[in-house]
C-alpha positions in Angstrom: -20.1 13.3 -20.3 -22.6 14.2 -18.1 -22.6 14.5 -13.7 -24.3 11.4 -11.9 -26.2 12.4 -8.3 -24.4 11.0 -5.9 -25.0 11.6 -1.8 -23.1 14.3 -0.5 -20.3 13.5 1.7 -20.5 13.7 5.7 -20.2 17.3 7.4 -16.5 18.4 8.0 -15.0 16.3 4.8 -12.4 14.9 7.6 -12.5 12.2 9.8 -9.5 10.3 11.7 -6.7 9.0 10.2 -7.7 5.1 11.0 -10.6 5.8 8.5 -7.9 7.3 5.8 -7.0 3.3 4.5 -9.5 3.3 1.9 -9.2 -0.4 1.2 -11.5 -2.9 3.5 -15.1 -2.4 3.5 -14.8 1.7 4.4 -17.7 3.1 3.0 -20.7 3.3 4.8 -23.3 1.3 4.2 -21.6 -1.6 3.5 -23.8 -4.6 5.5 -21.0 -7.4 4.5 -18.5 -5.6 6.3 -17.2 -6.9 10.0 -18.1 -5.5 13.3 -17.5 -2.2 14.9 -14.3 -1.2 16.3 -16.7 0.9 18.7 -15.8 -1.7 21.7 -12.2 -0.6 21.2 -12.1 3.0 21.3 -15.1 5.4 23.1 -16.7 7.8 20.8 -14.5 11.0 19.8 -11.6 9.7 22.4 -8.4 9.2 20.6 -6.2 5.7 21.5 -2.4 5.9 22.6 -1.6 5.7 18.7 -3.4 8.6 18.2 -6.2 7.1 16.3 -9.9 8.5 17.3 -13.3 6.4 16.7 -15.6 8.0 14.6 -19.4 6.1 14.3 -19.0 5.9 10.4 -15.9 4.2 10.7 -16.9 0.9 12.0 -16.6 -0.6 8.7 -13.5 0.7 8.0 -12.1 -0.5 10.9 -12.8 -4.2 10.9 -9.9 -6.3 10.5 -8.5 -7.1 6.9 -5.0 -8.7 7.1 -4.3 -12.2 8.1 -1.4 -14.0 9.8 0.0 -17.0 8.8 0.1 -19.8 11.1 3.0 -20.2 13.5 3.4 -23.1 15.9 3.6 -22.7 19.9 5.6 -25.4 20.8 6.5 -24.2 24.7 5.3 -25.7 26.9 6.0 -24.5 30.3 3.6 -23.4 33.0 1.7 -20.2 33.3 4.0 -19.2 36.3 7.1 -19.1 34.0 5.8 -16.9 32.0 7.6 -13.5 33.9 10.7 -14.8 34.1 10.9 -16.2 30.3 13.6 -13.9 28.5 12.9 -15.5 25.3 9.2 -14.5 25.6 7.5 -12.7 22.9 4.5 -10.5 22.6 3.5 -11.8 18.9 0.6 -9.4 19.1 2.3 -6.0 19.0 0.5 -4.4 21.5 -1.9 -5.2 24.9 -3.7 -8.4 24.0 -5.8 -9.9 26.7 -5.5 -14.0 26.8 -7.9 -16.1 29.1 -6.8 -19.9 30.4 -9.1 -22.0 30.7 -7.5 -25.4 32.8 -9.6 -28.3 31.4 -10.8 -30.6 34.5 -9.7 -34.4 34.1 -12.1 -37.0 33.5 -13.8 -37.5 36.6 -12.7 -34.7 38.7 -14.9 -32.4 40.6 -14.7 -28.8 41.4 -15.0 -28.8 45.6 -17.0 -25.7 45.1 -19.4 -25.7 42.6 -22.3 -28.3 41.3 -20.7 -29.2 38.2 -23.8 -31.3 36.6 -26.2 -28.4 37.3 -23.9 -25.5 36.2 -22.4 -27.3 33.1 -25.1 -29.6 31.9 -27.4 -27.8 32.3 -26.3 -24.8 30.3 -28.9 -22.9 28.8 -27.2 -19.2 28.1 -24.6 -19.2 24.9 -21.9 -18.0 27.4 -22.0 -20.8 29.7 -22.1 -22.9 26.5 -19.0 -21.7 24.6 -16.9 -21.9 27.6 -18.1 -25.6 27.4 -16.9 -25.6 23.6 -13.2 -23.9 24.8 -13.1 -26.7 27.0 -13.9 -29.6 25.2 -11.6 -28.4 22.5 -8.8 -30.4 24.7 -5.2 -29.8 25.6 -5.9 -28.5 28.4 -5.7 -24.7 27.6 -7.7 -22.3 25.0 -6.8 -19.1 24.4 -9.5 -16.6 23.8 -9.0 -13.3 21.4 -9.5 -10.0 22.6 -13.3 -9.6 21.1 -14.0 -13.5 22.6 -12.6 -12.1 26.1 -14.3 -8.6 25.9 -17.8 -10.5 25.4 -17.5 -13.0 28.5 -16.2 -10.0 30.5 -19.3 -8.4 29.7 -21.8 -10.7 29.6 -22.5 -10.5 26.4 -24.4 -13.3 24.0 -21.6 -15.1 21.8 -23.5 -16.1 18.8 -22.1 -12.7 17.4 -18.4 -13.9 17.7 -17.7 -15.9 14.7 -16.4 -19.3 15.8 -14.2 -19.1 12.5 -10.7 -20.0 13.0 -9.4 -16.5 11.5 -10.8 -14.9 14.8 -8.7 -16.6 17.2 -5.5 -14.9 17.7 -2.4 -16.6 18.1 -0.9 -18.0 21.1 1.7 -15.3 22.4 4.8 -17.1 22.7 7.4 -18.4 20.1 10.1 -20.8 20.5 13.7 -19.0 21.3 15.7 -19.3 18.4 13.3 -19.0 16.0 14.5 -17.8 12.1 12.0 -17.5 9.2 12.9 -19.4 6.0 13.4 -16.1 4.2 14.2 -16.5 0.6 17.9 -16.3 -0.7 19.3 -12.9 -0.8 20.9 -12.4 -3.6 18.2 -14.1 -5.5 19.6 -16.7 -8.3 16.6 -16.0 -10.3 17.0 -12.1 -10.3 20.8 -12.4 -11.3 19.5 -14.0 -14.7 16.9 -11.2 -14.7 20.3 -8.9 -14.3 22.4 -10.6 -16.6 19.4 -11.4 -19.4 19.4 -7.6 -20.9 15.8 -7.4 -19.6 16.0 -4.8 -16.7 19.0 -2.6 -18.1 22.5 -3.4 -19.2 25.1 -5.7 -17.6 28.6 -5.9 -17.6 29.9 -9.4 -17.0 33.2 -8.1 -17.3 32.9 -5.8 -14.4 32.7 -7.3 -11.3 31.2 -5.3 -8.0 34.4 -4.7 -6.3 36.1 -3.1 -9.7 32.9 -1.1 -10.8 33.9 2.0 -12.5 32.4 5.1 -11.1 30.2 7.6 -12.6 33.0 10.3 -13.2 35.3 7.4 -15.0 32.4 6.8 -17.4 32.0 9.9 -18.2 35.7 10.5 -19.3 35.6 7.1 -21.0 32.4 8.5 -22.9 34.3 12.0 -23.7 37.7 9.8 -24.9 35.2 7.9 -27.6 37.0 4.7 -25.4 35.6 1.4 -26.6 33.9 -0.1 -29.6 30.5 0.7 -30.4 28.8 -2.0 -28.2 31.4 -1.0 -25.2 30.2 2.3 -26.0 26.2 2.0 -25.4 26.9 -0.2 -22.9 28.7 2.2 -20.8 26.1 5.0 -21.6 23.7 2.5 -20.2 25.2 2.1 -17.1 25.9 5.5 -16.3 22.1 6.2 -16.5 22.1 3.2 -13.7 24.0 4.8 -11.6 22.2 8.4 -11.2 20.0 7.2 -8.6 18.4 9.9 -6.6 19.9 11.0 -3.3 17.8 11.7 0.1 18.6 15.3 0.3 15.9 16.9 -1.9 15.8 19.8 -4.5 12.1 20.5 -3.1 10.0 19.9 0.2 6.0 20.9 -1.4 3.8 20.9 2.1 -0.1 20.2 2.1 -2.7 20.0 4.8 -3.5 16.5 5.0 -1.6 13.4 3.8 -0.9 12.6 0.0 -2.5 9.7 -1.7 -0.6 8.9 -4.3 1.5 11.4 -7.4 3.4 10.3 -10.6 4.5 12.1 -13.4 3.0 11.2 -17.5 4.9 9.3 -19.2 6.3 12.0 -21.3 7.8 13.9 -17.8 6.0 16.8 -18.7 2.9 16.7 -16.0 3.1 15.7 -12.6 -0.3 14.9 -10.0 -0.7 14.6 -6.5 -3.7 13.6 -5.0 -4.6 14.9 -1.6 -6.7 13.8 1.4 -9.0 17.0 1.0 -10.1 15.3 -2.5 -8.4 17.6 -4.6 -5.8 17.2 -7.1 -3.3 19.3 -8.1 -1.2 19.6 -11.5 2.3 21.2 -11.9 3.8 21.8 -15.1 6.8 19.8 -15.4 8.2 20.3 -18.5 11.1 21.8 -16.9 12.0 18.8 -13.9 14.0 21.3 -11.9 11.4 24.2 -12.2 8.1 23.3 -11.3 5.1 25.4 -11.8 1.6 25.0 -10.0 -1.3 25.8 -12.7 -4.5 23.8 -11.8 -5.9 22.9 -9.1 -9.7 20.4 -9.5 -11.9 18.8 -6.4 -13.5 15.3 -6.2 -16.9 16.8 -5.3 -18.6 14.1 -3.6 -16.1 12.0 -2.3 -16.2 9.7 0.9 -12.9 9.4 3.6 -10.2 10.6 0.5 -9.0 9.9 -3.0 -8.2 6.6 -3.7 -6.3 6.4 -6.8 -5.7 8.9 -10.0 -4.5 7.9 -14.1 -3.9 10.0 -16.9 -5.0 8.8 -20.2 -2.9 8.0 -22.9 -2.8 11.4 -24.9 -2.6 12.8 -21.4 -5.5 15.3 -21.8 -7.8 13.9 -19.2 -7.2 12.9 -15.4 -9.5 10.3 -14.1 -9.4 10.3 -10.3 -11.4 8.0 -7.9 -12.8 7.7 -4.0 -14.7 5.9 -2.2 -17.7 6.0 -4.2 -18.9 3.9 -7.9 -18.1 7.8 -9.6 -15.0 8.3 -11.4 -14.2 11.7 -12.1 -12.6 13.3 -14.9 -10.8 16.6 -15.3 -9.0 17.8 -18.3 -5.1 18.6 -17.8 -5.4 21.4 -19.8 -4.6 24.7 -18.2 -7.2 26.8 -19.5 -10.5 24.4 -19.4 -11.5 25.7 -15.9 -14.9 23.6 -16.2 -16.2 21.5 -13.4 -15.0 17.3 -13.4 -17.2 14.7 -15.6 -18.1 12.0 -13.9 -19.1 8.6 -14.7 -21.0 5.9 -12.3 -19.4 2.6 -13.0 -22.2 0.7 -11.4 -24.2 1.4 -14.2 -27.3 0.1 -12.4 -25.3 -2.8 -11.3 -25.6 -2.0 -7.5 -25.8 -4.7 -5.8 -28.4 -4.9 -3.1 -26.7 -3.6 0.5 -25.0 -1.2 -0.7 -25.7 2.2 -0.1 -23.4 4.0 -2.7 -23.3 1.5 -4.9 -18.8 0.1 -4.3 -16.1 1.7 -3.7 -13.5 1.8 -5.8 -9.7 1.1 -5.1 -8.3 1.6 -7.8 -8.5 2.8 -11.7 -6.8 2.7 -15.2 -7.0 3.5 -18.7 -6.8 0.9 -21.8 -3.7 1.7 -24.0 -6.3 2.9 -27.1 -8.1 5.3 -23.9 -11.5 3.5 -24.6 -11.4 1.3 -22.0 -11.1 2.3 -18.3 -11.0 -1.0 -15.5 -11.6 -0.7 -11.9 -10.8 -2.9 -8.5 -13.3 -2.2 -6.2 -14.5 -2.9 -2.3 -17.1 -5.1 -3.9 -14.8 -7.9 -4.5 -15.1 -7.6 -8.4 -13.2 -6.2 -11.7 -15.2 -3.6 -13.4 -14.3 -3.1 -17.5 -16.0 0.4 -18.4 -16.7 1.5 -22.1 -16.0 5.1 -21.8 -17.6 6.2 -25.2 -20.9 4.0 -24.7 -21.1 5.3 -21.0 -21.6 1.5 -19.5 -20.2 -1.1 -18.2 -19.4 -4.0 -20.1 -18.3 -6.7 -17.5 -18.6 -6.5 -13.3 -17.2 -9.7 -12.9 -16.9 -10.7 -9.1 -13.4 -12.4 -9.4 -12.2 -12.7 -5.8 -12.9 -13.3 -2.5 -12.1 -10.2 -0.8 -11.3 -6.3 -2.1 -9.8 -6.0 -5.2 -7.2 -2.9 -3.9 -5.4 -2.7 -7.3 -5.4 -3.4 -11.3 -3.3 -2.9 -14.5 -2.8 -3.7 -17.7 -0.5 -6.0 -19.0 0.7 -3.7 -22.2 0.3 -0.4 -22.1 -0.4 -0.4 -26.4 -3.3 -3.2 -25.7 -6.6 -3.3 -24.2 -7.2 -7.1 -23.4 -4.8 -8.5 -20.8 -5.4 -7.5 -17.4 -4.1 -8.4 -13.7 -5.9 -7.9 -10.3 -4.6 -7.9 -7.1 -6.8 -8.6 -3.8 -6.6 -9.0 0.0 -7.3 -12.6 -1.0 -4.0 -13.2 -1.4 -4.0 -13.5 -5.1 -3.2 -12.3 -8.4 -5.6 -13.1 -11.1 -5.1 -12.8 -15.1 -8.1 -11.5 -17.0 -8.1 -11.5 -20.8 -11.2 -8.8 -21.8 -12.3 -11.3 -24.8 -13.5 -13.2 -22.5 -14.8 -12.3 -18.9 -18.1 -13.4 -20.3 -17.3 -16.6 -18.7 -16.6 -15.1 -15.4 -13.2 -17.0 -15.2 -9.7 -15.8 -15.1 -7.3 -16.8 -17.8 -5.0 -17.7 -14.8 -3.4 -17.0 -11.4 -0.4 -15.8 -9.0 -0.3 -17.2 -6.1 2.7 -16.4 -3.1 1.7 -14.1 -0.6 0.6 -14.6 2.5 -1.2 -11.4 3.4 -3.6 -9.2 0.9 -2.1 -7.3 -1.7 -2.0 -3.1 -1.7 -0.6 -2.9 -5.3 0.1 -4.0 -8.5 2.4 -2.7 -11.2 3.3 -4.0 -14.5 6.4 -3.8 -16.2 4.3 -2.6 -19.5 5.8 -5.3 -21.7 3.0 -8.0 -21.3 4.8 -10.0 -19.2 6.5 -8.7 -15.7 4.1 -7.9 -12.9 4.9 -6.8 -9.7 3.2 -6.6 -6.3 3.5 -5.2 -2.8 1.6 -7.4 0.5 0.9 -6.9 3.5 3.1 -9.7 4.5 5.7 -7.5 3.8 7.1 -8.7 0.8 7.1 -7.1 -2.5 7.2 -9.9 -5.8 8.4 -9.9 -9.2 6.3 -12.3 -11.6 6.1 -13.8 -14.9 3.2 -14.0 -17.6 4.5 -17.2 -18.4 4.3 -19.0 -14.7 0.8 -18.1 -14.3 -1.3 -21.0 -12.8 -4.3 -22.1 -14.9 -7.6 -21.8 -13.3 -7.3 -25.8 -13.3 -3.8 -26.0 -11.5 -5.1 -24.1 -8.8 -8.1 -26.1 -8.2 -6.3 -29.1 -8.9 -3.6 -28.1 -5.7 -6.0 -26.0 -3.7 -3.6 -23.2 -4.1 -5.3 -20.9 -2.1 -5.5 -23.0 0.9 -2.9 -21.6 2.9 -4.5 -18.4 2.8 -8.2 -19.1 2.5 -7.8 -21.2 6.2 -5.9 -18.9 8.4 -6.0 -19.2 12.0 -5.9 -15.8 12.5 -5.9 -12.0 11.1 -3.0 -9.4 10.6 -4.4 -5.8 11.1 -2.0 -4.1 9.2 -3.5 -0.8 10.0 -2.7 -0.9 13.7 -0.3 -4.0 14.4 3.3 -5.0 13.9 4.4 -7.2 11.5 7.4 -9.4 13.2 9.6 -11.3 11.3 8.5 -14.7 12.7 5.1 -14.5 11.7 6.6 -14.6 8.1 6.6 -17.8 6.4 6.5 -19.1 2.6 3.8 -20.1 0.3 4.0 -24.0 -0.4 2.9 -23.1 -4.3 4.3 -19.7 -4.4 5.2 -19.0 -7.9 6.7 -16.4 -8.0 10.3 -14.9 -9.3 11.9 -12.8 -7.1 11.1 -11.8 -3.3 12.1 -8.3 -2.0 12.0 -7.2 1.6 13.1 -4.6 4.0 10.7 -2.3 3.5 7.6 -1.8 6.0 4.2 -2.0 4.5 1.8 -0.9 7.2 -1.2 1.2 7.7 -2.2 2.0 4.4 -1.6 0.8 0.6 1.6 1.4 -0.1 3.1 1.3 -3.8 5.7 -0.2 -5.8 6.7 0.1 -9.0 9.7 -0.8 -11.9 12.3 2.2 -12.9 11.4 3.7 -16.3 13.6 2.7 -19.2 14.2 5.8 -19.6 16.0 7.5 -17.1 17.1 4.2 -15.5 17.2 1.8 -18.4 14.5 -0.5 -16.3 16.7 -1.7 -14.0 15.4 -1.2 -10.4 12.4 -2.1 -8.7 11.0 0.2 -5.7 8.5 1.0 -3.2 7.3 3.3 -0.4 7.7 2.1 3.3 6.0 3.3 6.4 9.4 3.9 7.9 9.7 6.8 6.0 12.2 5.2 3.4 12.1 4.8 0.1 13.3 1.4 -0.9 15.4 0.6 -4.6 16.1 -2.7 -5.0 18.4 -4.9 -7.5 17.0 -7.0 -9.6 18.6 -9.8 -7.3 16.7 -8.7 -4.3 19.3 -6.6 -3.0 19.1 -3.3 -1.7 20.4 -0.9 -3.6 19.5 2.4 -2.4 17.5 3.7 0.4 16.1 7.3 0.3 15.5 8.8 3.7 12.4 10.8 3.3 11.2 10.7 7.1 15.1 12.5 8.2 14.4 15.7 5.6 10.8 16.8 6.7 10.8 15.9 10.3 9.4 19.0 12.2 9.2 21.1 9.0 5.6 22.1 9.3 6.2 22.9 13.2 8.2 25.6 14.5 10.3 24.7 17.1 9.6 21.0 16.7 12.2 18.8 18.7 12.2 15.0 19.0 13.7 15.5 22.4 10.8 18.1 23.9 8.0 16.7 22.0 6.0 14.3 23.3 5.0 12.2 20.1 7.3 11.0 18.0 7.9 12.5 14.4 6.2 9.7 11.6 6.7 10.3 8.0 5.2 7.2 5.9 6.0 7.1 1.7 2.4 5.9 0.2 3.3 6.3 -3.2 7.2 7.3 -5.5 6.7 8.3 -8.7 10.3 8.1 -10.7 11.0 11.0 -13.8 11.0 9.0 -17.1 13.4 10.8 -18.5 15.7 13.0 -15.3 17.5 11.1 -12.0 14.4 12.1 -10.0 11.9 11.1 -8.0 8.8 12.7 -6.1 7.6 10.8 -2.3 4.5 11.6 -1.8 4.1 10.8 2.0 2.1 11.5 5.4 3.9 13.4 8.3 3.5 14.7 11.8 3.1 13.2 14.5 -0.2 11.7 13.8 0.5 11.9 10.4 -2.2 14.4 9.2 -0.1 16.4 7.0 1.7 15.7 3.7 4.9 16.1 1.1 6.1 15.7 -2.1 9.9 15.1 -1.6 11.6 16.0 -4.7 14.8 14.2 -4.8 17.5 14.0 -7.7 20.9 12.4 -8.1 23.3 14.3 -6.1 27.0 13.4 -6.0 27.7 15.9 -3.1 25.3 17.9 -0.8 27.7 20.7 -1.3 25.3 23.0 -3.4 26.0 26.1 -5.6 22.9 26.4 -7.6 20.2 29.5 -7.1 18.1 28.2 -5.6 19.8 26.0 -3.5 18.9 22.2 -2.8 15.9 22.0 0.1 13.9 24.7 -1.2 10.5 24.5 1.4 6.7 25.7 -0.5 3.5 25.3 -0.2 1.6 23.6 -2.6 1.1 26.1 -4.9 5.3 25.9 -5.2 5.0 29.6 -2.9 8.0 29.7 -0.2 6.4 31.3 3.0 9.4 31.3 5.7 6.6 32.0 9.0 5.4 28.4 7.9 8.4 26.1 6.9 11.0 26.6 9.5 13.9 24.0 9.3 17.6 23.2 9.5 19.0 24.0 6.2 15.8 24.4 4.1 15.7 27.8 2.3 13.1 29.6 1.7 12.5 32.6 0.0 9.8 35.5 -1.1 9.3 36.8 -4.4 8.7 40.7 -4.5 6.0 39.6 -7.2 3.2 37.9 -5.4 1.2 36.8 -8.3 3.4 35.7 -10.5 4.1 31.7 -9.0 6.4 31.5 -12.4 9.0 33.5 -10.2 9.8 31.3 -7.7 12.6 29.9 -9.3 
């Protein structure tokens, strides 16, 4: 495989965090992308969330989420408003909202010539006013980028009259609670009790479950028959779920984008901000060892997405760019990435560098790599021929992840996009440019899929902040949707969710009418960038749990029935580790620690969160967390142990309650360590 040009990447490699999300039109270049978020924030002058403006950002930061309708059904008077207890900002933040009182028919404005000033109209400002008012009810309510262009004069023709612009009205009726799905889910307790997601004892009911120590003397006393037996062996691997204190804090310089371990447990990847990945040896869960390090060398904003190949000898690793890079995992090829340009001559006119791409993963037979990517399409790449044999444009907006369906085929395929949907893709035949069918049940765009590798459970995180369970065999037909304009409720939205920035309250929640779906989950928080979900491995947990990252800092295990069980405090173990002398109570920003990505051992109770921290969250960790009946700890070394990322403790660096560090009288030797 040979290197593909590609144009260098902007002076400094860094720029803000608000350009880090790489999904939503963030490379630049990109003419279909939405306007600059230049009116918000002055050049190079950070906001009060810490976010600075950079000029190449103002695609990145045009809005991509998008609210679901809510009604505003009070109707007192403007004067109220202050003394309201009930009243809500729905907006998160400042908003501005302009009232426009609508004159009745035949009333005149004592001050003004109304037939010369309105009728006569000739500049698009006095005209739009005209179109707020003739709207009728009495009031409009402008959006902020409406407002910001009358206050300044500005020509309107450049604000989309679109619904999807207009913001909400700010006020919800008191009393107010979401139709949230049933928690325990119905549905997920025949998931439970089916044998599908690990074992099940309908003998055993949750207040008389045995615990972990009684199944282990039951195991050493041969109690049982055979069935009773595997069945207990199956639920003590159930029970080991990892515990928030961790066996390892591993500190970068900038955030982590995503890290999982092979599928064998043996290699574990994290993929880094500064586009460089880094491999540990993992053969040994509890004694990791640092042995390569390789670099995305042309890369745009950060690394986007990472996957081993089958026989786990090559790492293919993706930015913001059409160029896929590959590095070998083996410790002593020290040769520079391959790279492969998956637009193949494909670019589509407008684009600068060609797409970016979101996302990336290889075929079960390692022929076959597939690719969601900011240019709203699927790309299938034949890695031995070097080109690309479909670029099907299958959605309306960025397709932010893909999978397969069966790990052992290469022809069923999922996407996921910020058009709300899921879409099934059978590689026979994307000739036709048509899926083979269709999920439909969020309400916000989607930052990940996962599949179950069985060739029939999928599931998804949204930013309506919901994850999903689904099932091959519900799938819509290309025909059913038409037939119910499925994607309605999403397609005509009054107005847009910035999940970058804003806050997601619960009332702005509400359910698809053809959601077809299995199983909702939610608690977690999925904000500011694309987080990840994914199901246990059969291995270590018998497939019984479902989890994702959270931008509270948590990591979230659920039940099969949608309820909680287990939540790993990630943000509580590296708060001020990187700082000396950090306090929450003497430092002016508060501490932020958000889980992008969990990769789960297949084989050990463990689990790595890869996460952002700081303050601004410009730093990361890979939280290694194991099962851990008590925190009292007599191991060498002990639980906690703090190390850069090259698995080197360096006590003038990693300062903490608790967290041990140590030095080796062997410098070069990182095998020492432990």
């Amino acid at each position: 495989m040979s290197s593909s040009p590609i144009t260098q990447p902007p002076e400094g490699g860094n720029v803000s965090d608000a350009a880090f999300e790489s999904s939503h039109r963030s490379v630049p270049g990109n003419v279909e992308s939405g306007e600059s978020n230049a009116e918000h924030h002055e050049h190079g002058e950070p906001d009060d969330a810490g976010y600075m403006y950079h000029p190449a950002q103002e695609h990145a930061d045009s809005a991509e989420g998008e609210h679901d309708d809510y009604d505003d059904e009070d109707e007192h008077d403007d004067e109220d408003d202050e003394d309201d207890e009930d009243y809500f900002d729905g907006s998160g933040g400042l908003e501005f909202e302009l009232v426009i009182d609508e004159l009745a028919p035949g009333a005149h404005d004592d001050g003004e010539d109304d037939d010369d000033d309105l009728n006569g109209a000739g500049n698009a400002l006095e005209r739009r006013i005209l179109q707020i008012i003739r709207g009728g009810g009495g009031r409009a309510h402008l959006g902020s980028q409406q407002l910001l262009a009358l206050i300044q004069g500005h020509h309107m023709g450049d604000i989309d009259d679109d619904d999807s612009y207009w913001e909400p009205p700010r006020r919800m009726r008191p009393g107010y609670v979401p139709a949230f799905p049933k928690v325990p889910s119905e549905q997920g307790q025949k998931l439970m009790e089916s044998g599908v997601f690990g074992a099940f004892d309908l003998r055993e009911p949750d207040s008389k479950k045995k615990r972990l120590t009684r199944r282990l003397l039951d195991r050493e006393l041969g109690l049982g028959d055979r069935t009773e037996q595997k069945t207990n062996l199956a639920l003590m691997a159930q029970q080991m779920i990892p515990s928030s204190k961790p066996e390892m804090v591993i500190h970068y310089d900038d955030p982590v984008c995503c890290g999982q371990f092979s599928d064998d447990g043996n290699f574990f990847y994290a993929c880094v901000k500064d586009f460089k990945v880094r491999m540990y040896d993992t053969s040994n869960p509890y004694n990791w060892k640092h042995y390569k390090t390789v670099r995305y060398p042309f890369g745009q904003w950060t690394l986007t997405d990472a996957d081993l190949s089958p026989d786990n000898k090559w790492l293919a690793y993706t930015s913001l760019t059409s160029q896929v890079c590959f590095a070998p995992t083996d410790p002593n090829d020290s040769g520079d990435p391959y790279t492969l340009d998956l637009a193949g001559g494909m670019v589509r006119q407008g684009w600068r560098d060609a797409f970016p791409i979101f996302s990336i993963r290889f075929s079960g037979d390692g022929r076959t790599l597939v690719a969601g990517t900011g240019a709203d399409s699927i790309v299938v790449y034949d890695i031995e021929r070097r080109e690309p044999l479909y670029n099907v444009e299958g959605h309306d907006n960025d397709v932010n992840a893909v999978c397969f369906a069966d790990k052992q085929s290469p022809h069923i395929l999922y996407s996921g996009s910020d058009d709300c949907t899921i879409k099934v893709w059978d590689t026979r035949s994307m000739s036709s440019r048509r899926e083979a069918g269709a999920f439909v049940g969020h309400m916000e765009g989607l930052t990940y899929i996962d599949s179950k590798g069985d060739g029939r459970y999928i599931l998804s995180n949204g930013k309506d902040q919901s994850m999903k369970l689904w099932d091959l065999r519900m799938a819509m037909s290309t025909a059913r949707v038409e037939e119910l304009d499925a994607t309605r409720p999403t397609a005509r939205r009054r107005y847009q969710f910035d999940y970058r920035f804003a806050e997601y309250h619960d009332y702005m929640w509400q359910p698809h009418p053809h959601d077809n779906s299995l199983v909702t989950f939610r608690g977690h928080k999925v904000q500011r960038t694309l987080i990840r979900c994914h199901f246990s491995p059969p291995g270590s947990t018998n497939s019984r749990y479902v989890y994702s990252g959270s931008y509270d800092g948590f990591v979230y295990v659920w039940n099969l029935d949608a309820t909680i069980a287990a939540k790993i405090d990630v943000k509580s173990v590296t708060e001020g580790l990187r700082i000396p002398g950090y306090s929450p109570a003497t430092t002016r920003r508060e501490w932020m620690t958000l889980v992008r990505d969990v990769g789960w051992h297949p084989n050990a109770p463990l689990l790595v969160a890869s996460s952002w921290n700081g303050p601004t969250m410009n730093a990361g960790t890979a939280t290694l967390h194991s099962y851990n009946e008590n925190d009292s700890d007599e191991a060498e070394p002990g639980m906690g142990l703090s190390v850069n990322e090259k698995i080197q403790p360096d006590e003038g660096l990693f300062n903490w309650r608790g967290l041990r560090g140590f030095v080796d009288d062997d410098d070069d030797d990182d095998d020492d360590f432990f």
